[in-house]
C-alpha positions in Angstrom: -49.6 -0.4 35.5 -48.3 -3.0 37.8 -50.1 -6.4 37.9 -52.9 -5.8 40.5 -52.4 -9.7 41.7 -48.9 -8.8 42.9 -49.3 -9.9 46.8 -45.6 -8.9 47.8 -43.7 -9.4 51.0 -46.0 -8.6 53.6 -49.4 -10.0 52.0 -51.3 -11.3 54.9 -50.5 -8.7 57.2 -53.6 -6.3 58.2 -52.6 -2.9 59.6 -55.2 -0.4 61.0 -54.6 2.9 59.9 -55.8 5.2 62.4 -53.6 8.0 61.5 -54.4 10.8 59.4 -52.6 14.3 57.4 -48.5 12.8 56.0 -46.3 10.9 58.3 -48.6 8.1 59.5 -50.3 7.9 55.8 -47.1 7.5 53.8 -45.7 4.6 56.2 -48.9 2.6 55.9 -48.5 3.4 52.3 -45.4 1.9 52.0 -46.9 -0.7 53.6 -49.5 -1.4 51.4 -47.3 -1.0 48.5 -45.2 -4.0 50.0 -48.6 -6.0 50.0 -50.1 -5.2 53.3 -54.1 -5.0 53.7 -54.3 -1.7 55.2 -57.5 -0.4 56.2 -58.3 3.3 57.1 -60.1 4.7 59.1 -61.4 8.1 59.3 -64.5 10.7 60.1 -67.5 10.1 58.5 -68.1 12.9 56.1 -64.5 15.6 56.0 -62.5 11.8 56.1 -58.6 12.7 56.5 -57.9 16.2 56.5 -55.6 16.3 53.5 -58.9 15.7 51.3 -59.7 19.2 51.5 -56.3 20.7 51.4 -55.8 22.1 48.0 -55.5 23.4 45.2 -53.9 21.6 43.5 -56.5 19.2 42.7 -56.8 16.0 40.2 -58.9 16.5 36.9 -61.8 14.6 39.0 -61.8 17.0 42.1 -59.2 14.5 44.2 -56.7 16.5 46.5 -53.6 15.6 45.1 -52.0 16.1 48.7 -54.5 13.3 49.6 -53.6 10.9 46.6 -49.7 11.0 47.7 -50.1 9.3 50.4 -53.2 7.2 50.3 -52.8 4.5 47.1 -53.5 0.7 48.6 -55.8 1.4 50.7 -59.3 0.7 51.6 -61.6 3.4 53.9 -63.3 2.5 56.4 -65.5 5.8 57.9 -66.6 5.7 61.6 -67.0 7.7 64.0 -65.1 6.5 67.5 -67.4 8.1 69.2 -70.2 6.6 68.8 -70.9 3.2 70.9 -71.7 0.7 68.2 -69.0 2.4 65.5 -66.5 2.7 68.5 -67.1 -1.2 68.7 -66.3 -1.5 64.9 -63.0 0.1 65.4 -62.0 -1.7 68.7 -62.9 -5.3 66.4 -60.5 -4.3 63.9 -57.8 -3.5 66.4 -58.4 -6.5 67.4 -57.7 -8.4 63.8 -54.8 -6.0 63.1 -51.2 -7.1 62.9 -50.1 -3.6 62.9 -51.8 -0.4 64.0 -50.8 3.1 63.6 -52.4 6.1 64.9 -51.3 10.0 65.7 -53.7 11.3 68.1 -53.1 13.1 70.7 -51.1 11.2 73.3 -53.4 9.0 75.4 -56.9 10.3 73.9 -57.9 7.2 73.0 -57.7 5.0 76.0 -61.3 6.9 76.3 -62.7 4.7 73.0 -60.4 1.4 74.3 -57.9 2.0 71.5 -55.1 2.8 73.3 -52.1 -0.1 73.5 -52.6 -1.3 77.1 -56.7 -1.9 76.1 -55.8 -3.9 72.5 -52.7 -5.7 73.5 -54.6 -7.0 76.0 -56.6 -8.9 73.6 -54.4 -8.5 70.5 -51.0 -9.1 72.2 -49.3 -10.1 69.1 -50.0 -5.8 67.7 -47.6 -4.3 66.9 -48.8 -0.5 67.6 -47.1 2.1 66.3 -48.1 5.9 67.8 -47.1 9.0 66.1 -46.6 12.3 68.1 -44.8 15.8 67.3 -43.1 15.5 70.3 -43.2 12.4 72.3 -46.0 11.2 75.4 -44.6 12.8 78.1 -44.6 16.2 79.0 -44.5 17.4 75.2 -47.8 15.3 74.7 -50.2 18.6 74.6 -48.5 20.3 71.9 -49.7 20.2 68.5 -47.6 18.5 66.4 -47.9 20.0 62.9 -44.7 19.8 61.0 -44.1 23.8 60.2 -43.8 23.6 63.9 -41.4 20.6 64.1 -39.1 22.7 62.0 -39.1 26.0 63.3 -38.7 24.2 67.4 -36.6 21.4 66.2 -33.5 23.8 64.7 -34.2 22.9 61.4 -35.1 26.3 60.2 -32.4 27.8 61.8 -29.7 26.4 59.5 -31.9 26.7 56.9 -31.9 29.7 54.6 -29.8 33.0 54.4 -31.5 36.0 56.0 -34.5 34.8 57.3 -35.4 31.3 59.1 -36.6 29.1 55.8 -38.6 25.6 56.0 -38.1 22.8 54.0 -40.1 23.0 50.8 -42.0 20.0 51.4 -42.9 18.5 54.9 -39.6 16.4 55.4 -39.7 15.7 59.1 -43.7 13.9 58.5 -41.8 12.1 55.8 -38.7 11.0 57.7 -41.4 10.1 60.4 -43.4 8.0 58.3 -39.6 6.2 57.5 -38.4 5.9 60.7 -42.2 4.5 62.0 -42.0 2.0 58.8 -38.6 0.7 59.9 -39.5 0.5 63.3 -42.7 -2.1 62.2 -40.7 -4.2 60.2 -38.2 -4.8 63.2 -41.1 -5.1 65.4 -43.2 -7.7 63.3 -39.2 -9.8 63.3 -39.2 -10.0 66.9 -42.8 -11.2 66.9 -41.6 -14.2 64.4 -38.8 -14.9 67.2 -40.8 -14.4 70.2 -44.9 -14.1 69.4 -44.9 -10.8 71.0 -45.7 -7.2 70.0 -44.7 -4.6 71.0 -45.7 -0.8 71.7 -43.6 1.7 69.3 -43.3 5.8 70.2 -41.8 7.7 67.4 -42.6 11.5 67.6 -41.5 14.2 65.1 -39.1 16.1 67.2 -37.0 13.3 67.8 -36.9 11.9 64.3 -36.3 15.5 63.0 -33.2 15.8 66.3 -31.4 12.5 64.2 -32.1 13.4 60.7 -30.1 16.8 61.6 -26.7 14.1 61.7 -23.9 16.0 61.2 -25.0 19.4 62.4 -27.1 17.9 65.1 -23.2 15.8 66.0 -21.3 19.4 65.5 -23.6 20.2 68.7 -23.9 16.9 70.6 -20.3 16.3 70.1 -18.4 19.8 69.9 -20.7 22.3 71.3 -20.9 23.9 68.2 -24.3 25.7 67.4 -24.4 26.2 63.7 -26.5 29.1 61.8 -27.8 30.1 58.1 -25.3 28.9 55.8 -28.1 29.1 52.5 -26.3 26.7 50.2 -23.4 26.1 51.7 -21.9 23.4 53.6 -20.5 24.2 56.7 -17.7 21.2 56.4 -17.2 20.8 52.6 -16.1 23.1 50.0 -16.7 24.0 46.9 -20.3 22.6 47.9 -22.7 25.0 46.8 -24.5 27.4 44.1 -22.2 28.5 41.8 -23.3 31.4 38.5 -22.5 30.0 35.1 -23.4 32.6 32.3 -26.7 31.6 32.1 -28.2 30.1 35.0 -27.3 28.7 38.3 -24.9 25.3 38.2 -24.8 23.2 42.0 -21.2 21.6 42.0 -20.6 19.5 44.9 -17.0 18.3 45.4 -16.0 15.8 48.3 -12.4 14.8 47.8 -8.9 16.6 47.0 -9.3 14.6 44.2 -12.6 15.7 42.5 -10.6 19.4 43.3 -7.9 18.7 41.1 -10.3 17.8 38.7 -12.4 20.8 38.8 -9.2 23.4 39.0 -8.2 21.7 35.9 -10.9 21.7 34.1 -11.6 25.0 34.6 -8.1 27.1 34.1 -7.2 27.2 37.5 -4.8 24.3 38.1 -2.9 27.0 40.2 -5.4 26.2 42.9 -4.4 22.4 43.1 -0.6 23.1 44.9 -2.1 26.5 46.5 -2.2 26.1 50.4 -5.1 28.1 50.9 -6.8 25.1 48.5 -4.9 22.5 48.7 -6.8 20.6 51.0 -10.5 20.4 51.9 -10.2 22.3 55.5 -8.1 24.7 54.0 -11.0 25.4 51.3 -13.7 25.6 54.1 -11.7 28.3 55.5 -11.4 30.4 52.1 -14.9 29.4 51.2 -15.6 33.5 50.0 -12.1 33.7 48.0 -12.3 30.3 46.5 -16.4 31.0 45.5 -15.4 34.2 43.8 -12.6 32.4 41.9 -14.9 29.9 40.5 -18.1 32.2 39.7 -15.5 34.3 37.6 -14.4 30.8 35.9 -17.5 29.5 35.1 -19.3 33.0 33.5 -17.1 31.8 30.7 -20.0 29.2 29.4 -23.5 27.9 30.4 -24.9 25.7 32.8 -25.3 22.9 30.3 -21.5 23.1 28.9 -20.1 22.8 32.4 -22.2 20.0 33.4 -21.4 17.8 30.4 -17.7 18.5 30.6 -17.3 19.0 34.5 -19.2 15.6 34.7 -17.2 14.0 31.5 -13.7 14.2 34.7 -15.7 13.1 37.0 -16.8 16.7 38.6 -20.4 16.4 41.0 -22.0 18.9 39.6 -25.9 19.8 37.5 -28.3 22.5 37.4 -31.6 23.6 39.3 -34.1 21.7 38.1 -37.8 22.7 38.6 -40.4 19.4 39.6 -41.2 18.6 35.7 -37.5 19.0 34.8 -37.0 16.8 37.9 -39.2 14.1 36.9 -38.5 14.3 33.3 -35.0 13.4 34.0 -35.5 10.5 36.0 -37.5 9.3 33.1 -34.5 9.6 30.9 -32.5 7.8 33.2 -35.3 4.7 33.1 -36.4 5.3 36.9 -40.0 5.1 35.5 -41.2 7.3 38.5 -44.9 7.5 37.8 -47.0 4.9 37.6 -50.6 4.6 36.7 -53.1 2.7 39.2 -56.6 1.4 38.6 -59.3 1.6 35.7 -59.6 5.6 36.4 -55.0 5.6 35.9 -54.9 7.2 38.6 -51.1 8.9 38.5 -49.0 8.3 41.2 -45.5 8.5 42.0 -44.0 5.0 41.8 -42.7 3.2 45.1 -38.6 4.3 45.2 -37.4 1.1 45.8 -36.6 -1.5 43.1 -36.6 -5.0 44.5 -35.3 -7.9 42.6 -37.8 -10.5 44.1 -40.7 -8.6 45.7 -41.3 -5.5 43.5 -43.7 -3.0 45.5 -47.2 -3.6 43.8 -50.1 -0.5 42.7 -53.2 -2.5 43.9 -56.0 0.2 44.5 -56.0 4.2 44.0 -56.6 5.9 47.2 -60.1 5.4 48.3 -63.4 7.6 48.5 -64.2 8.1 52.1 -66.0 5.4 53.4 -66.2 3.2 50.0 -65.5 -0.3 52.0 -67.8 0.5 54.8 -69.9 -2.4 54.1 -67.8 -4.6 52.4 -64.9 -4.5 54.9 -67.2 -5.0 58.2 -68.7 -8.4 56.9 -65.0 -9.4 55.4 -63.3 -9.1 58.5 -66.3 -9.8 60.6 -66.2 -6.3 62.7 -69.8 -5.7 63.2 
């Protein structure tokens, strides 16, 4: 357990967390982890949606979906719309240095939470509002990530028969990123200048840039790709391969890695043949090369042709399930859990390792409302 007294880079700073389900939750996580006082708010009884979204839950009850994105944290439960608690919220606005929230675009200018109302007393904020797909006319549509994929092209590269999403909700996480990046660049102009600053990032277009090179094959050369399942539509071999056991991913990027791999595996034939000698060459026989290779490595196992595939320098390892996963970052020393609070509550540890300003595991995500009282004399919000 990391040394609760760890204040870290951006002790200090106070961000109100208005925002609620993944992407807006894990950037004022990362927030907090970085020593930020972040303070959310939600509803009065339900709180943030996520606690009810389950199984699976913790051994005391806790959505575990909640808990991933919720450590550091203190809850604050009001309910906007009621005059006096609506007046609690607009005072903490007012104390924030950062404030996040992904409402529906323009809703609450009605409760005087909206940028124009707070930097108008708060012009130092730095607001940050999350959409699915932007304030103008997209500003209606809901903006649930399942939807984000399937609109955004993601789910039609994704998969081999039939459109496939992400197993997790990647485009909320690459939101929560890009917002996080944004605020740090944000809060560096208001060192230089003393202002804040209004920042839009909405799902669609984080999910249009984290597409890169298949969103460039469009944006560049018209090309609209499809379903390629595990295949790479500009590398090869870069896939699933069959061992004779279980599946083995090798992932070659260079002529040279080739030559390694045709060697290693009785085919040094392949190294001077021109339908392989070079990498475009290989995209194009991407069928004739796979079947040479499946028929190679039914010889032996998964595990042989990792450890000597790997031992020449060959990309390569199996399909791991989540325990395998963490259990071999643990062998590598990663440490990726972490334990937080008198309860050890179990978390997944901060990716990041920082020489100077470690990230810090302060407080387990809260109960709803557990600082109500506490916070609003601290800060003075009443």
């Amino acid at each position: 357990m990391t040394d609760p007294s760890t204040n870290g880079p951006l002790a200090g700073l106070i961000v109100a967390d208005f925002s609620r389900v993944l992407a807006g939750p894990y950037a004022t996580m990362l927030l907090g982890d970085l020593g930020a006082t972040v303070i959310k708010v939600e509803r009065p009884g339900p709180g943030d949606d996520t606690r009810s979204w389950g199984p699976p839950f913790t051994d005391s009850g806790h959505s575990t979906y909640f808990e991933s994105v919720n450590r550091n944290k203190r809850s604050l439960a009001l309910d906007i719309a009621d005059p006096a608690e609506m007046r609690i919220a607009v005072n903490l606005a007012n104390r924030a240095d950062i404030m996040i929230e992904n409402f529906k675009p323009g809703s609450l200018a009605r409760y005087g939470l909206d940028y124009p109302a707070i930097s108008q007393s708060n012009p130092g904020i730095v607001y940050c509002s999350i959409s699915g797909f932007g304030s103008g006319p997209g500003k209606d549509m809901p903006g649930y990530d399942l939807l984000v994929q399937a609109m955004g092209g993601l789910m039609s590269i994704t998969g081999t028969s039939e459109p496939v999403k992400a197993g997790v909700a990647v485009v909320d996480v690459l939101t929560g990123l890009h917002a996080t990046v944004a605020i740090l660049a944000a809060l560096r102009h208001r060192e230089q200048s003393g202002e804040g600053q209004l920042l839009e990032v909405s799902l669609l277009s984080v999910l249009l840039s984290s597409l890169v090179n298949q969103a460039s094959g469009f944006v560049g050369a018209g090309y609209v790709p499809g379903q390629m399942g595990n295949a790479h539509p500009s590398i090869s071999p870069y896939e699933v391969y069959e061992t004779a056991d279980r599946p083995l991913v090798i992932a070659v990027g260079n002529d040279g890695q080739f030559a390694h791999l045709a060697t290693a595996l009785g085919l040094a034939r392949l190294i001077e043949d021109p339908d392989f000698a070079t990498n475009p060459m290989r995209v194009a026989h991407r069928d004739q090369l796979s079947t040479l290779l499946n028929a190679a490595l039914a010889r032996q196992g998964a595990d042989h042709w990792q450890r000597d595939l790997t031992a020449v320098g060959v990309p390569c390892g199996p399909i791991n399930d989540i325990r395998q996963a963490f259990a071999l970052a643990t062998d590598l020393g990663l440490a990726p859990i972490v334990e937080i609070g008198q309860d050890a509550s179990r978390q997944v540890a901060n990716p990041v390792s920082y020489s100077r300003t470690p990230a810090g595991y302060r407080l387990p995500p809260p109960a709803i409302g557990e600082g109500n009282k506490v916070l609003i004399e601290e800060f003075d919000l009443a």
